[in-house]
ZASE-160365 format. One record per residue (C-alpha): residue number from 1; residue in one letter; x, y, z. Coordinates in nm, 3 decimals. Example, Ala and Ser with C-alpha at 12.3 -4.5 7.8 and 13.67 -1.06 7.14 Angstrom:
2
- n,res,px,py,pz
- 1,A,1.230,-0.450,0.780;
- 2,S,1.367,-0.106,0.714;
***
This chain:
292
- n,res,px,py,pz
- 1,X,18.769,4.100,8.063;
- 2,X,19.038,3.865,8.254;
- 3,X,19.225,3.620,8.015;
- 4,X,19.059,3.318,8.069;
- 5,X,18.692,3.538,7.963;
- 6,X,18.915,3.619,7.682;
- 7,X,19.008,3.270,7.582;
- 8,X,18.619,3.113,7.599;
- 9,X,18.509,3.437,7.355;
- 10,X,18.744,3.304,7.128;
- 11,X,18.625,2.926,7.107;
- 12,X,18.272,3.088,7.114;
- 13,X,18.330,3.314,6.789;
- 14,X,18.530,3.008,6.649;
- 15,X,18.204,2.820,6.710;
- 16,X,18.004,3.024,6.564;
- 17,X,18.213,3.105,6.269;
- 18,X,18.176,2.674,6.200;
- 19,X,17.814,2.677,6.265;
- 20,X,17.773,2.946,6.020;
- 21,X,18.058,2.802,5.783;
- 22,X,17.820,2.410,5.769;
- 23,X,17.521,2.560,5.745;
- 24,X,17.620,2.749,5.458;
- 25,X,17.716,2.449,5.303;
- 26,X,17.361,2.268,5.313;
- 27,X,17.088,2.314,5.068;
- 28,X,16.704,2.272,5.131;
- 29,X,16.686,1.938,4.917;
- 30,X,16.994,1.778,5.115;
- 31,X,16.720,1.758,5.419;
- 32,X,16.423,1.728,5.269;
- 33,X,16.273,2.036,5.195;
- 34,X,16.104,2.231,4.887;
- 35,X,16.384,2.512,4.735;
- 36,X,16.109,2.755,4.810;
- 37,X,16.173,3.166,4.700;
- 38,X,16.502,3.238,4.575;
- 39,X,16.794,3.259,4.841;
- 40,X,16.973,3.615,4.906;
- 41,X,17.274,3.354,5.058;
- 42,X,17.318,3.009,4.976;
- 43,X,17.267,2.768,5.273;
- 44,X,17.001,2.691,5.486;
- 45,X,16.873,2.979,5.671;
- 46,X,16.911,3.018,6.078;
- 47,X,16.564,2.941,6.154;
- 48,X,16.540,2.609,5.926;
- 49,X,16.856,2.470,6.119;
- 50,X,16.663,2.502,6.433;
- 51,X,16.381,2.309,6.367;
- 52,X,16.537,2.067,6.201;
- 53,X,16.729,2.025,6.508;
- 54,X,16.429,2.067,6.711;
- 55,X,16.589,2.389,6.960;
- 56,X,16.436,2.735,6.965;
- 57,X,16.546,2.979,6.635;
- 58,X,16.638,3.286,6.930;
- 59,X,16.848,2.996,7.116;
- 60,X,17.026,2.925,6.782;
- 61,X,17.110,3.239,6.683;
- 62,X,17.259,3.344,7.001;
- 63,X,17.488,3.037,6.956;
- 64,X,17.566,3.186,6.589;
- 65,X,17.607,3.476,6.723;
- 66,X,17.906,3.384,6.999;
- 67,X,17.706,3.465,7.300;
- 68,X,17.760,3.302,7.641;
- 69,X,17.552,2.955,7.602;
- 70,X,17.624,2.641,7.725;
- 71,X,17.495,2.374,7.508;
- 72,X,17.428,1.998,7.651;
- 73,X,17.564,1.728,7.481;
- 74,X,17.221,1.597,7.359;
- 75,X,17.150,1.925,7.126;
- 76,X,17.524,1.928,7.019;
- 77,X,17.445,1.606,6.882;
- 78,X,17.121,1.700,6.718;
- 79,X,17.307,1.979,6.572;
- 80,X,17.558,1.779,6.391;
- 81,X,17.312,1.549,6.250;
- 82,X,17.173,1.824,6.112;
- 83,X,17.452,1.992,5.958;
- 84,X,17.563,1.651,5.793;
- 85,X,17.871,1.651,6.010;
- 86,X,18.105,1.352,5.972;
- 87,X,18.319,1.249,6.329;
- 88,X,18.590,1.487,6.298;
- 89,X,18.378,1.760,6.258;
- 90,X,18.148,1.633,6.517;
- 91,X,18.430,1.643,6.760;
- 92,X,18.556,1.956,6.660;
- 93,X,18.191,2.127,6.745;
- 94,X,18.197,1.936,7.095;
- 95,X,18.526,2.045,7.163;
- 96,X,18.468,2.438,7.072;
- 97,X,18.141,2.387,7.274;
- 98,X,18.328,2.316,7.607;
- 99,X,18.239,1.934,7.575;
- 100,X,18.418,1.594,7.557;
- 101,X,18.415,1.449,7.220;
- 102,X,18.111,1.318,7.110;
- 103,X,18.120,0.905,7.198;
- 104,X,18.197,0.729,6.844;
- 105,X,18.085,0.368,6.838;
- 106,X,18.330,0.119,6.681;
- 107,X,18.280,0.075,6.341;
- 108,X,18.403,-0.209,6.102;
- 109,X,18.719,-0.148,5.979;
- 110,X,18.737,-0.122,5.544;
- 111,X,18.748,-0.427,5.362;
- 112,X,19.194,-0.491,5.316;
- 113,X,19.269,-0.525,4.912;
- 114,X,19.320,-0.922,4.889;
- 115,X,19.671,-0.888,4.701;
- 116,X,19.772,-0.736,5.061;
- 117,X,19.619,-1.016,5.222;
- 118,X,19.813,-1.287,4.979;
- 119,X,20.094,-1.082,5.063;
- 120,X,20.131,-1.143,5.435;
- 121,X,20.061,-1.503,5.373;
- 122,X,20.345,-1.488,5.127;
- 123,X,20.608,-1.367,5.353;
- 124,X,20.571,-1.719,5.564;
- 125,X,20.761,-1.846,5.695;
- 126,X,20.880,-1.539,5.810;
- 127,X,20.595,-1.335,6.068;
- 128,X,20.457,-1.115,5.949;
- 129,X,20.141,-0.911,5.966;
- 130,X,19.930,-0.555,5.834;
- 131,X,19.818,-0.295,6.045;
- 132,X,19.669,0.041,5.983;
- 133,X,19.737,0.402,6.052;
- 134,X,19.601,0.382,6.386;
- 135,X,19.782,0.086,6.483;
- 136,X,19.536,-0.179,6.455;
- 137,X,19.641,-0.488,6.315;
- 138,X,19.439,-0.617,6.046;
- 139,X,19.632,-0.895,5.893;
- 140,X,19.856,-1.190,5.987;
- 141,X,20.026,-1.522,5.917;
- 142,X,20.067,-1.825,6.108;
- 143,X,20.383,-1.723,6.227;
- 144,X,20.297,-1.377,6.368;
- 145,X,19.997,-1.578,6.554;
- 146,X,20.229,-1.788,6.697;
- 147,X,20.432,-1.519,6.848;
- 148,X,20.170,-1.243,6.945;
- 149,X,19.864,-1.475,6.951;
- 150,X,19.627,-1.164,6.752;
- 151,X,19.344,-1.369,6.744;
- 152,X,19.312,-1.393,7.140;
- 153,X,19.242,-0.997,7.123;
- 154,X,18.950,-0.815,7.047;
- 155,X,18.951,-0.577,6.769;
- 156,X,18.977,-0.273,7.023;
- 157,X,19.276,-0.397,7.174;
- 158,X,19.441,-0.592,6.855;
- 159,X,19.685,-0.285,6.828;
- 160,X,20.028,-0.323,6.786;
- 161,X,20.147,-0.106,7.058;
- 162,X,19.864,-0.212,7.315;
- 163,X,20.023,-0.596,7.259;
- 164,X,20.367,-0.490,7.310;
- 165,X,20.282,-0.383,7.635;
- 166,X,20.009,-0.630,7.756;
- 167,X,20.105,-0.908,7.595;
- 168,X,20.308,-1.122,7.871;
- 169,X,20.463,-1.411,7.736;
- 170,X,20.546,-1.152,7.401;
- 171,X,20.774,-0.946,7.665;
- 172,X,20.901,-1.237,7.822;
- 173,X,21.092,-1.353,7.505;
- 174,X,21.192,-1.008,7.374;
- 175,X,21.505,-0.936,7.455;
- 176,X,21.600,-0.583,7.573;
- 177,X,21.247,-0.549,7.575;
- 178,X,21.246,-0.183,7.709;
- 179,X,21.466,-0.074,7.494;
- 180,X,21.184,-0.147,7.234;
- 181,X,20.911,-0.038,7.411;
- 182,X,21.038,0.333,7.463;
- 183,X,21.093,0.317,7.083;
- 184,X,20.765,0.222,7.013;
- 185,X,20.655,0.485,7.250;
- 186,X,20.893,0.749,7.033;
- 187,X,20.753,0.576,6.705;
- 188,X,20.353,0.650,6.839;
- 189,X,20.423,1.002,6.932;
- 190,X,20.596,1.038,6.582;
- 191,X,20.285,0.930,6.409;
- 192,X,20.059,1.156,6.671;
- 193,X,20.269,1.481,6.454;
- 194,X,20.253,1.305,6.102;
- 195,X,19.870,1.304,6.169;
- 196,X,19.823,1.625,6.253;
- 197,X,19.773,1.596,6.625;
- 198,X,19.464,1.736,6.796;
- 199,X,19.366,1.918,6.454;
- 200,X,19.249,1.589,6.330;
- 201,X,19.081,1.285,6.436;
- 202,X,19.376,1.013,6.320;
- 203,X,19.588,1.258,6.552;
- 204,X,19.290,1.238,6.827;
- 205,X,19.324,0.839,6.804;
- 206,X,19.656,0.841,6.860;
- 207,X,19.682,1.032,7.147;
- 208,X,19.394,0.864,7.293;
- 209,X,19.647,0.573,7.216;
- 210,X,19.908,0.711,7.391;
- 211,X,19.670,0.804,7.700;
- 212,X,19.548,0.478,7.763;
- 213,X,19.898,0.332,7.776;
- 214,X,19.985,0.566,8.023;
- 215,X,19.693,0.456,8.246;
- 216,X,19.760,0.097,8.203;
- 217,X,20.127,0.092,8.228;
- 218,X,20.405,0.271,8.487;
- 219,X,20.666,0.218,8.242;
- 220,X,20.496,0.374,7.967;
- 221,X,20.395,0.675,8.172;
- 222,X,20.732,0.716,8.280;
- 223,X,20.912,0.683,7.919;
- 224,X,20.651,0.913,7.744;
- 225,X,20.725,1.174,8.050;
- 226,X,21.090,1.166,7.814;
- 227,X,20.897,1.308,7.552;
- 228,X,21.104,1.093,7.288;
- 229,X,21.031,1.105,6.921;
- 230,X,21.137,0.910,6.663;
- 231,X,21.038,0.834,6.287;
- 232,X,20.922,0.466,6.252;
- 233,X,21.124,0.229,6.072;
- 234,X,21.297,-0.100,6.053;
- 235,X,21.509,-0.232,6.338;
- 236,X,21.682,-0.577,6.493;
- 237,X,21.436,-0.812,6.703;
- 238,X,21.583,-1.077,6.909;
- 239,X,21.350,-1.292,7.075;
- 240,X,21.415,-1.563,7.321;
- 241,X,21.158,-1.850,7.251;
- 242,X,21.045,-2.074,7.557;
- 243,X,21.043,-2.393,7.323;
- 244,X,21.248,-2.289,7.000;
- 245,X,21.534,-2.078,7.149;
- 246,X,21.702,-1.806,7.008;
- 247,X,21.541,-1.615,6.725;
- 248,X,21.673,-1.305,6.584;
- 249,X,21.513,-1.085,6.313;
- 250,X,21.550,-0.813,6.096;
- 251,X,21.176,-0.626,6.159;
- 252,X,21.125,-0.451,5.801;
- 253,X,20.882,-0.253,5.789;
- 254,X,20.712,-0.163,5.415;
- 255,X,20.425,0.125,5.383;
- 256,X,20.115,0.026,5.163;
- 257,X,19.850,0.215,5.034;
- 258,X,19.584,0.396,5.233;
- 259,X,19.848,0.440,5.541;
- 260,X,19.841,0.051,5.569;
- 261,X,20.225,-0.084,5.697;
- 262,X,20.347,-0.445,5.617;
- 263,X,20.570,-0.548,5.905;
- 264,X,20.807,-0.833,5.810;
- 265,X,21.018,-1.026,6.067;
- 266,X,21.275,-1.150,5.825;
- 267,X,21.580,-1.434,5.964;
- 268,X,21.923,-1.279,6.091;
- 269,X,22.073,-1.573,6.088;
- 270,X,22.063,-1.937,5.952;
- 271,X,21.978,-2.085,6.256;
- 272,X,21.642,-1.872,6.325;
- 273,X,21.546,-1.963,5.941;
- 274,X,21.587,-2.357,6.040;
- 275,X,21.355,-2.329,6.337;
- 276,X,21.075,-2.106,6.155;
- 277,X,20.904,-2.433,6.005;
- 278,X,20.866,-2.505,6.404;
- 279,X,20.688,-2.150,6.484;
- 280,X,20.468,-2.242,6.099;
- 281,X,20.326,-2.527,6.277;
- 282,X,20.274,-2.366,6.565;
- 283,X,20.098,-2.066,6.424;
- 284,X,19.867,-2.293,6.204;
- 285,X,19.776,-2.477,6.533;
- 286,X,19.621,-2.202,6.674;
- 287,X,19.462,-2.076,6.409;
- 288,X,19.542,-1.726,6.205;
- 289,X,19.235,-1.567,6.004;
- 290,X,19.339,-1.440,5.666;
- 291,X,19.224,-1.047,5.796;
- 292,X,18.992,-0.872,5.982;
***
């Protein structure tokens, strides 16, 4: 057996060992059916898994059993409707099958705790704004709108790093602003490790993150080619406004509950705290919902 026959045995047995390992796990009432004679294991039994899932009970068992089969992406996904899987698991069982992850449609994010809410709004006139553990930013005040205009980008792209890169007139007044895009670059691939990398799906996001800035943008592809890694925290931001000048910051950043971060740009200087009334009244201008 040459290494590479070696290496899809493996993922086979692994994927049948996790097909065993859920269906253990299910009982006949979960999916509807009568207890029946008492069980000699607990679980559903091989046969009642493939009906349910509507594939033949040899087909299935050779599958449990870590023979050579190649299932489509179709009866992968009746299978993990049947086991009760939730997306990570779902992705693991594509990904042991030989497949791309199954396709996950984009979900509302959870409703943000209002005293987090208030507490962006608070921070005015300094920006500031809330994003999650993958990213996404979920919360802002005036100011931050006036800067990074949020509410111009959909929810798939209203990530923090995906705006630092494709948001024009935001790299325009950052100054040095490679020097903070290859640490936000370090910062992502930082959080990819904290979350456990491929093994989970926050880990999965980010890398999926990190792929699509690659695709998008040379620079990025170059700097992540450095392989740079560095824990996230606060740093100077000097910006170079188009119609207020110079503004330089202090970018705090404070974690939350439920991996939520509260980014603060807080004044340097007196003179950037004199002209943030300006950027207030620009911010409220455009418009800045409370959270999404």
């Amino acid at each position: 057996m040459t290494i590479d026959q070696q290496r899809r045995q493996v993922r086979r047995d692994a994927l049948a060992d996790f097909l065993r390992s859920r269906r253990a796990r299910l009982t006949p009432a979960e999916v509807g059916m009568a207890p029946g004679v008492r069980r000699r294991t607990p679980g559903l039994r091989r046969e009642e898994i493939a009906v349910l899932a509507g594939v033949g009970v040899t087909w299935y068992t050779w599958l449990e059993q870590g023979r050579e089969i190649n299932p489509s992406p179709e009866v992968l996904g009746s299978l993990a409707r049947t086991l009760r899987l939730d997306p990570a698991e779902t992705d693991y069982l594509f990904r042991l099958a030989g497949n791309q992850p199954a396709p996950h449609t984009l979900s509302a994010p959870p409703e943000l705790p209002a005293a987090l809410v208030r507490l962006v709004q608070a921070q005015s006139p300094a920006p500031a704004f809330l994003m999650d553990a993958d990213w996404t930013v979920r919360a802002w005040n005036p100011e931050a709108e006036a800067l990074f205009d949020f509410s111009a980008w959909e929810l798939e792209d209203r990530n923090l790093a995906w705006v630092a890169f494709a948001h024009r007139p935001g790299r325009a007044r950052t100054v040095d602003w490679e020097r903070h895009g290859r640490r936000m670059l370090a910062h992502l691939r930082s959080a990819y490790a904290e979350r456990g990398g491929e093994a989970t799906a926050g880990g999965r996001r980010m890398a999926a993150l990190l792929e699509r800035l690659r695709e998008h943008f040379p620079e990025a592809a170059a700097w992540l080619d450095e392989h740079e890694v560095q824990d996230r925290k606060g740093a100077d931001k000097d910006m170079e406004h188009e119609r207020l000048g110079p503004l330089r910051f202090d970018q705090i950043v404070l974690r939350a509950p439920d991996e939520l971060q509260l980014v603060v740009l807080s004044p340097r200087d007196l003179a950037t705290a004199d002209r943030l009334p300006l950027l207030t009244a620009m911010g409220a201008a455009l418009g800045s919902p409370a959270a999404v």
